[in-house]
N, C-alpha and C positions, 0 to 999 in steps of 0.2 A: 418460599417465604412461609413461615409459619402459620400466617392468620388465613391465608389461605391453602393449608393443608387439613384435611380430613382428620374426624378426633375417633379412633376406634370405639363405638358405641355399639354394646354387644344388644342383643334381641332381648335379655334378660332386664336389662336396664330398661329399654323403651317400655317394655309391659312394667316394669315396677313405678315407672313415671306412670302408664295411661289408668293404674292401679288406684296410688295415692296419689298424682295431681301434683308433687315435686320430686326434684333428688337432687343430691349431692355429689359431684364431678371432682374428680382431683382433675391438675393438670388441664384444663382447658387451655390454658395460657399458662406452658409450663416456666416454674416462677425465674428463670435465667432472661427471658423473656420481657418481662414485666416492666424494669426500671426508666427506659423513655417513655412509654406511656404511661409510666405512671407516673413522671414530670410535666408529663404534656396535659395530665387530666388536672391534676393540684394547680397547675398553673394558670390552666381557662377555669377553674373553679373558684381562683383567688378573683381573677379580671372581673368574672362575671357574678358572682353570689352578693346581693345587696344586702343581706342580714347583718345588720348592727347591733341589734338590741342584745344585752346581758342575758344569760339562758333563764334568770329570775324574771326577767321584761315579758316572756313571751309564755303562750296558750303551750297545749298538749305538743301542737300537731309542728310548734317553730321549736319543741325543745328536740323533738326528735331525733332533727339530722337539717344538717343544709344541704338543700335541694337544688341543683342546679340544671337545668334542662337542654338540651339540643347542645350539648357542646360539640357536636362535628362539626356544623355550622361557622364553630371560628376557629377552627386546626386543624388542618391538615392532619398533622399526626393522628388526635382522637377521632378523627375522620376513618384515617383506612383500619384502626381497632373497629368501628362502630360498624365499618361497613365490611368486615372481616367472614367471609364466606366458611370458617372454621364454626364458627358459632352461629350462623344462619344455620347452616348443616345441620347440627345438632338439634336448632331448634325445630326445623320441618320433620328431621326422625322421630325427635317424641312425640311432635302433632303427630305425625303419619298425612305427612303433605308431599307435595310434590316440591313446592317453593313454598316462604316466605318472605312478605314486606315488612321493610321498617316501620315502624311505629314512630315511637321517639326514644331518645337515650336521656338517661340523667345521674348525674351524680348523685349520692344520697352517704353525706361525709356528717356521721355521730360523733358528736363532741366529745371532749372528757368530760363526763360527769350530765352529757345528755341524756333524758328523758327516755320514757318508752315509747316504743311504736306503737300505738294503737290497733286492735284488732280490726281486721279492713280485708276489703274485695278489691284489688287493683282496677276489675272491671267494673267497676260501680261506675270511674269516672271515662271511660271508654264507648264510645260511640260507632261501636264492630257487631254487626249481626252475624256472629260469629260464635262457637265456643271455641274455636283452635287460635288461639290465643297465648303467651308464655311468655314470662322475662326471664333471662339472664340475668343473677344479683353476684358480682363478682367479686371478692375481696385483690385490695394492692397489697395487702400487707399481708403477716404473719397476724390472723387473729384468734383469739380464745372466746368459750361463751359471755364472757362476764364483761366482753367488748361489746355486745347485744348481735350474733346470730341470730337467723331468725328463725320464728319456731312457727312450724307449720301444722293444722289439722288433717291428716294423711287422710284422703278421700271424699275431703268438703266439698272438694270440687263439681261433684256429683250433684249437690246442689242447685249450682245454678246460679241465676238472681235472688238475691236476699232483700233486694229493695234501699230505697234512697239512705244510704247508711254512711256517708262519707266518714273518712277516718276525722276520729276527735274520741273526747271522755266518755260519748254519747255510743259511738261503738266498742268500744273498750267494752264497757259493760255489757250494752245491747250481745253482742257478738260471741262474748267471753259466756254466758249464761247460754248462748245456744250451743256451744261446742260442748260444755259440759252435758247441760240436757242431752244434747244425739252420742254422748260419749266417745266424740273420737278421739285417737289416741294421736298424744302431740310428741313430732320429734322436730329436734335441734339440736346439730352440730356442735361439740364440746369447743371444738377449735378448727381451723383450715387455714391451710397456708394459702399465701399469697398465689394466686391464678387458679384457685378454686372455685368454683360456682354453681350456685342452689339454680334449678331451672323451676320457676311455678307455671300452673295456670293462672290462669284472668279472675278465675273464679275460685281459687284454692285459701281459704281462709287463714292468715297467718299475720304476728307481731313478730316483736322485738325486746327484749327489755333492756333496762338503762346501761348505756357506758361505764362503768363502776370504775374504768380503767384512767388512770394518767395521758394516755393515748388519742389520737382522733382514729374511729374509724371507718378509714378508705373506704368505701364500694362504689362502682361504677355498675348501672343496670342498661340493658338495651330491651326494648319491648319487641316483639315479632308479633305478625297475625298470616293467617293464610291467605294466599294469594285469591285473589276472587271474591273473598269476603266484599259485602255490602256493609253502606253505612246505615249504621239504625238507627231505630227514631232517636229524637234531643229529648229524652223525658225525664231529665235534671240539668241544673244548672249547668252541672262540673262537665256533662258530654253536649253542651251546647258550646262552651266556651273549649272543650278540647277540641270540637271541625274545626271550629272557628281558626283554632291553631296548629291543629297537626294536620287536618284532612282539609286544607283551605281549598274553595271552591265546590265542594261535593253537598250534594243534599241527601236527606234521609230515601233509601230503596236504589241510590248508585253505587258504583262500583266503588271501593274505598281503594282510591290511586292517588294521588295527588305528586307533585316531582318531590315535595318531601317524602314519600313511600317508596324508594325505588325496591327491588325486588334482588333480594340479596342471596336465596340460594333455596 
């Protein structure tokens, strides 16, 4: 079965990931592949995504994209995608792990004519004393840049914590003025076909810009961490109320396991 088959990731690739802190994958989920899961993911994304409001109704962060979180949770199908040891795999190679745990998976589906992604640290809202940390951000479809790719700071990651910066207008700016200031240089994807995927760090600083396009666009993300990783302190909001829901029952300095974590490759 494919998702459980090995994706040839050469040693070149891994250092150019632990380099700049993302890269760009053809073929993870080669795109012949794609079309039940990518019925089974539109379909728990219709069930479950409660956003009504007009894309004029809503702040920065609701024009982005609709966010739908844990869809393994209600399918089967997007289950054994989410829990797919092909893309574990790859994600413990860039760490340089032994294994990875689940995090959480979410949909993150850009309207036509949505908004930008705001410049952001994934791990701002993450409660992992960790840096081996990565998502998967996987396109369904056939997309171009002007669909909003996302554009990454190649070696921000080296950073670190940048501090309580949750995505909004506020890091837009905030975020967008320190990339320039440290000058690093931003790449993004002209275009990728469907079962292509960007891998980041936790801490790799990167947006989006707006849907320009007639189209919705698909991506589906899975978040990985390293096995072993501890949970760290709650010292925001956003990683107080993510124990609360992904790492249920663990306190700050235990092991960050929970049965939503199982341990996928």
């Amino acid at each position: 079965m494919i998702l459980n088959s090995a994706y040839p990731l050469s040693a070149a690739q891994v250092a150019q990931y632990q380099r700049d802190g993302h890269i760009l994958l053809d073929d993870v989920l080669p795109a012949e592949f794609i079309p039940p899961y990518q019925r089974a993911i539109e379909a728990t994304v219709a069930e479950r995504n409660t956003e009504t409001r007009a894309l004029k109704d809503r702040d920065t962060y609701g024009m982005a994209f609709l966010q739908t979180m844990n869809l393994w949770e209600h399918s089967e199908t997007v289950k054994r995608y989410v829990m797919a040891k092909r893309f574990a795999g790859i994600a413990a190679r860039l760490l340089g792990v032994a294994r990875v745990r689940l995090y959480h998976d979410q949909a993150l589906f850009k309207e036509a004519g949505g908004g930008i992604t705001p410049w952001h640290q994934d791990q701002h809202y993450w409660p992992l004393a960790t840096d081996k940390t990565i998502t998967m951000w996987m396109t369904l479809v056939d997309i171009s840049a002007d669909m909003g790719t996302l554009r990454f700071a190649s070696g921000s990651h080296v950073e670190g914590y940048l501090g309580d910066i949750p995505i909004s207008d506020e890091s837009e700016a905030q975020l967008q003025a320190f990339v320039q200031r440290k000058g690093y240089s931003l790449q993004q994807a002209a275009a990728m076909r469907a079962g292509a995927a960007t891998f980041h760090s936790g801490w790799t600083l990167h947006s989006a810009p707006p849907n320009y396009s007639r189209r919705m666009r698909p991506a589906m993300t899975v978040i990985y961490y390293a096995d072993g990783a501890l949970v760290a302190p709650l010292d925001n909001k956003n990683r107080i109320g993510d124990r609360d829901r992904w790492l249920p029952g663990t306190a700050p300095g235990e092991l960050a396991a929970s049965p939503l974590n199982p341990i996928l490759g």
